[in-house]
N, C-alpha and C positions, 0 to 999 in steps of 0.2 A: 296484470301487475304493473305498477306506475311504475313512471322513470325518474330515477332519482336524482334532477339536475342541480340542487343545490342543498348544503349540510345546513344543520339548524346551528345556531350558536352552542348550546349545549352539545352539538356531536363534534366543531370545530376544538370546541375545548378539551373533548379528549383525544385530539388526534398527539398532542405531547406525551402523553399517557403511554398510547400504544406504542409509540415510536421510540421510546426509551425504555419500556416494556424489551422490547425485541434488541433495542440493543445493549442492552445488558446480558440475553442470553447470545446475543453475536460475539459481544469482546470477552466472554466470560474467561477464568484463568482456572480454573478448577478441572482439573482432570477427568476423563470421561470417564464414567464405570460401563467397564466394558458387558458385563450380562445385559444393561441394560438400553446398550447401545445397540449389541448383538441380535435381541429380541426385536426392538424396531426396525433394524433394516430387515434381518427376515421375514417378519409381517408384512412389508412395502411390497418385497419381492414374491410373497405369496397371494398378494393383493393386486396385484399387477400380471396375473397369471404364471409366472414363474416359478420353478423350484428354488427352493431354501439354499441358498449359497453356504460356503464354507467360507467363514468372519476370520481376516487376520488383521492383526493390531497391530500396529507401531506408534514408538513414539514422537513422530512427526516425518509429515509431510515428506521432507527430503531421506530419512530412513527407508520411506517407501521406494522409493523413484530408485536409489540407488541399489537398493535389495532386489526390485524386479529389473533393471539393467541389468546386476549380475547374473540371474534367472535366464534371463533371457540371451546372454553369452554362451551361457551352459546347454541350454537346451531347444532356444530357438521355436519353443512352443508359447505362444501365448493364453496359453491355457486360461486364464480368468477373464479374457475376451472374447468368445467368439466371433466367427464373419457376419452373424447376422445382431450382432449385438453391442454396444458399445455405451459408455457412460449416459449420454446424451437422451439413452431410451430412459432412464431412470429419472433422471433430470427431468425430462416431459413429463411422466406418467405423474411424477411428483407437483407437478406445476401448473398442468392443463388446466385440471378439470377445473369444473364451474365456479369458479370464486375467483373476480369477482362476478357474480350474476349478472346476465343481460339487461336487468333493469337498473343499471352501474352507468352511467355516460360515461366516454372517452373521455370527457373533458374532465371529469370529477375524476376517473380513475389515474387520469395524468395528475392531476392538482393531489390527492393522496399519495400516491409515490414520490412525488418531490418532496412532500411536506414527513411523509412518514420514514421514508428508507435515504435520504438526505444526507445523514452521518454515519448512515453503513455502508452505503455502495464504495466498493473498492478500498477500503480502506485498507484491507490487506493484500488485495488479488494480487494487484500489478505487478507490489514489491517483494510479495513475498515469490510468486512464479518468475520473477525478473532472476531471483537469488539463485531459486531450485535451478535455472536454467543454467547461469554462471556456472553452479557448481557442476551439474553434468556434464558442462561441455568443458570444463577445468580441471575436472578429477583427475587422476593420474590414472585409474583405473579404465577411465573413456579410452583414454592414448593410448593405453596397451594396448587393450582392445581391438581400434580401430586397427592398429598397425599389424597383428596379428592375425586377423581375416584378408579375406581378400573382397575386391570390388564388391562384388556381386551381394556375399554375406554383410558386408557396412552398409551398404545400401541398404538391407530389409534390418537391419537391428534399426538405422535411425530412422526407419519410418515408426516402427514397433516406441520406441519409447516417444517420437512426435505425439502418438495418438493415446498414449497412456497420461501423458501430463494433460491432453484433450479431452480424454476422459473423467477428468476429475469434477466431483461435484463440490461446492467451495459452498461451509453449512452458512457463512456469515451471509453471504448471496440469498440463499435459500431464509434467510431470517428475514431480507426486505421482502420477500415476497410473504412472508408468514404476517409480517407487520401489517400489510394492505387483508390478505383473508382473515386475519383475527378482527380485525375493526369492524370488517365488512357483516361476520357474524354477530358478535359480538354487541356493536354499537347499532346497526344498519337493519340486524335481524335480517339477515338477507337467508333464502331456502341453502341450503348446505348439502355434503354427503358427509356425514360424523365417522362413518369409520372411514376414508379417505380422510377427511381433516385430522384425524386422531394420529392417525400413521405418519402423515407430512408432519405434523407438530411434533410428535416423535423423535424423528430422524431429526430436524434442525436440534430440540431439545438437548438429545445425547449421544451425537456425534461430530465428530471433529471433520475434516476435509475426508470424505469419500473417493476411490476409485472404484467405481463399479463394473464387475465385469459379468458374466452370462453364470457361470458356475463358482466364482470367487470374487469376493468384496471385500474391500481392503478399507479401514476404518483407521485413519488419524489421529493420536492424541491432540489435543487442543495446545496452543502455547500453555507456558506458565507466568508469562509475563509480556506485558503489552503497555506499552509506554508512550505519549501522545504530549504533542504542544496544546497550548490552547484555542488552539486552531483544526482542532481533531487531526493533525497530523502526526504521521509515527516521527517521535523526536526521542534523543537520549542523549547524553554527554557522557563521551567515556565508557560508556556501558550500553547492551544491545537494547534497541527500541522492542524488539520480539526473541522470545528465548525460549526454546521447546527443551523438554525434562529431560532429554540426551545430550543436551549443549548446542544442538543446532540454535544459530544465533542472526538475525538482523541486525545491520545499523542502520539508524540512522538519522539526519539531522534537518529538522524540519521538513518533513514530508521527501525530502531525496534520500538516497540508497546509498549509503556507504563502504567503501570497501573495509574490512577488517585492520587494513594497516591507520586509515583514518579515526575510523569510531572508536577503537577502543584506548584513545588518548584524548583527554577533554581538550575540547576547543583552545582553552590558558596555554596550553601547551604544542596547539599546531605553529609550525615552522615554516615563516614567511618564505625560505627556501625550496620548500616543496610547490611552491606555484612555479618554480622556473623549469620543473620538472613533469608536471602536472598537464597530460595531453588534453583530458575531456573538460571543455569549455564550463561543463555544469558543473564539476568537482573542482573547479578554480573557484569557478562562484561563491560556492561553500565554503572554501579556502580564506578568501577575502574576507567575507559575513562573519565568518569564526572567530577570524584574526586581529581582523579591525584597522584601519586604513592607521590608524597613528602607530600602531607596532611596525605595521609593515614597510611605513616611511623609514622608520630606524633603523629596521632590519636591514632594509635592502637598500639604504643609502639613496634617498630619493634627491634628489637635485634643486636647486632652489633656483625660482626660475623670476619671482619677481616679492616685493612686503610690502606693505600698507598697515601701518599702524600696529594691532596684534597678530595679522595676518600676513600667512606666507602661502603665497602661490607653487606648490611642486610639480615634479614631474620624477615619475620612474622611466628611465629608458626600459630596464629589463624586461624580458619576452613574458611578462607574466601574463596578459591577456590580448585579447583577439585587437586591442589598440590601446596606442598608450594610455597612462594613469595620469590624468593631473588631477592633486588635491588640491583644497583647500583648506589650511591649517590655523587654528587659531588656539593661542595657548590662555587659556587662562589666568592673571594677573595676579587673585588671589592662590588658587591653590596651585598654578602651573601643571595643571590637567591638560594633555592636548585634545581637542576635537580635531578631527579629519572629515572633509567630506568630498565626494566626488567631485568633479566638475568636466563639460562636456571639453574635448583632449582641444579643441581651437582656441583656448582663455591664453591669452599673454600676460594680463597683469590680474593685479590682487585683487586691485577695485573692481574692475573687469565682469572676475569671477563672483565676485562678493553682489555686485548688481544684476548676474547670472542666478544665481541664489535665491538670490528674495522678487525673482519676477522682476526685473527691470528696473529696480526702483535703484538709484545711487546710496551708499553707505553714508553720504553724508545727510539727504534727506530721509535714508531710514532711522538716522539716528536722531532726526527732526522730530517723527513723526512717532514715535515709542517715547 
């Protein structure tokens, strides 16, 4: 069997194909039907030598996590785990086998997963496991909890739910991988196992985020809404970037994670005063971006520190970020629009800043030379 070092132009050209192909069933918003989500994970697991699990559904992610916390307060058995068993065997079995084929080079198989799986890797993992984790260790129900055990029992529940968010299979993940073995069948004609591919395609097709465990498998509803800049990142104004059919919700703004007091008030509406209050360096950032340096001059009384013709040099004393603010302000003639733009905190005067701006060049010879 030859080595496949390099795609012809016609297989390059469908590599957009596949790779939009699989992310459209990654971001899908359609609800899983569970018979036929239930039937592919038991085939997997009957395919994989195991017995047939008992399938339980929820309708998102975080329902799970918090319904087996409780589970596991009460009873202290991890029953859908066992010791020799854990998501990660599912994970492999699903993923091992032979696709892409030996006669695949490293080089070509890295250059298709960049080109293929590109705008799905991660897109939700970080933020959406960043949230579930917030919210476990935020619950009111955690604190009871932990306060009400003693050492020895906190210590084995917060391993127990470590390893259960560890075990989750995440289907968008399992889609870059389906993106690179569809091509590779598909476009490459590469040797295959059809019922292993049929079953991996399966499980990505129609299920949402997986926990697997030895005798119990826990199945995900998918979001109902998935919301994205044009930068493929989760963005929303006002209203959650990801939203599961029980209200569990994400914000966020431009690819960062918002807390709930932030996202669910548009941008128009954020409160230059909440930067003075605002500990995490990145949710100031956002703060700023949102707000817009010319509101937040007004709001917070920025101080005028030197003018040059339309331009005013400022400066925010206030603790708003990790060092001071000096703008740069220039009001507009005709419509009296202000622009604001940053400038590095060492600018004393207008000109200064203004030839700071534009690369070195003085405002007088820029104004030469335009």
């Amino acid at each position: 069997m030859s080595l496949i070092e390099k795609l012809t132009p016609e297989q390059e050209a469908l590599i957009p194909v596949y790779r939009e192909k699989w992310r459209a069933i990654a971001l899908s918003t359609e609800r899983i039907d569970c018979e036929k989500a239930a039937k592919a994970v038991k085939a997997t697991y009957v395919l994989i030598g195991m017995e047939e699990p008992e399938i339980v559904f929820y309708d998102s992610p975080n329902a799970a996590l918090i319904t087996t916390l409780s589970k596991l307060s009460q009873e202290l058995d991890r029953s859908w785990v066992g010791s020799s068993w854990d998501g990660s065997d599912l994970w492999g079995e699903l993923c091992i086998y032979e696709l892409p084929p030996a006669n695949v080079c490293n080089d070509l198989e890295d250059e298709l997963y960049k080109q293929i799986d590109r705008e799905l890797d991660s897109l939700l993992r970080f933020e959406l496991k960043t949230k579930l984790e917030n919210s476990l260790n935020n619950c009111n129900h955690c604190w009871e909890l932990w306060s009400e055990l003693d050492r020895q029992l906190e210590s084995q529940l917060q391993v127990e739910v470590e390893n259960a968010k560890e075990d989750c299979i995440h289907y968008e993940i399992l889609a870059c991988c389906a993106s690179l073995k569809d091509f590779c069948i598909s476009v490459l004609n590469c040797v295959y196992d059809q019922v292993r591919w049929n079953s991996f395609e399966s499980v990505v097709k129609e299920c949402g985020w997986i926990f697997a465990g030895k005798n119990t498998c826990i199945v995900c509803d998918r979001p109902t809404k998935l919301s994205f800049d044009n930068q493929n990142r989760l963005h929303a104004e006002g209203e959650p970037a990801i939203e599961f059919i029980d209200g569990y919700s994400l914000y966020s703004y431009h690819g960062v994670t918002l807390p709930e007091k932030y996202g669910k008030i548009h941008p128009e509406q954020w409160q230059s005063q909440w930067l003075l209050t605002e500990e995490n360096a990145e949710l100031r950032r956002v703060l700023i971006q949102g707000i817009g340096y010319a509101r937040i001059c007004q709001e917070l009384q920025a101080v005028e520190l030197d003018t040059w013709h339309e331009y005013t040099l400022l400066k925010i004393d206030a603790d708003v970020d990790e060092e001071s603010i000096h703008l740069l302000k220039m009001t507009c003639p005709s419509t009296r629009f202000i622009h604001a733009l940053r400038v590095a905190p060492n600018m004393n005067s207008a000109r200064e800043a203004i030839r700071w701006v534009n690369w070195g060049i003085d405002p007088e010879e820029f104004g030469v030379q335009t």
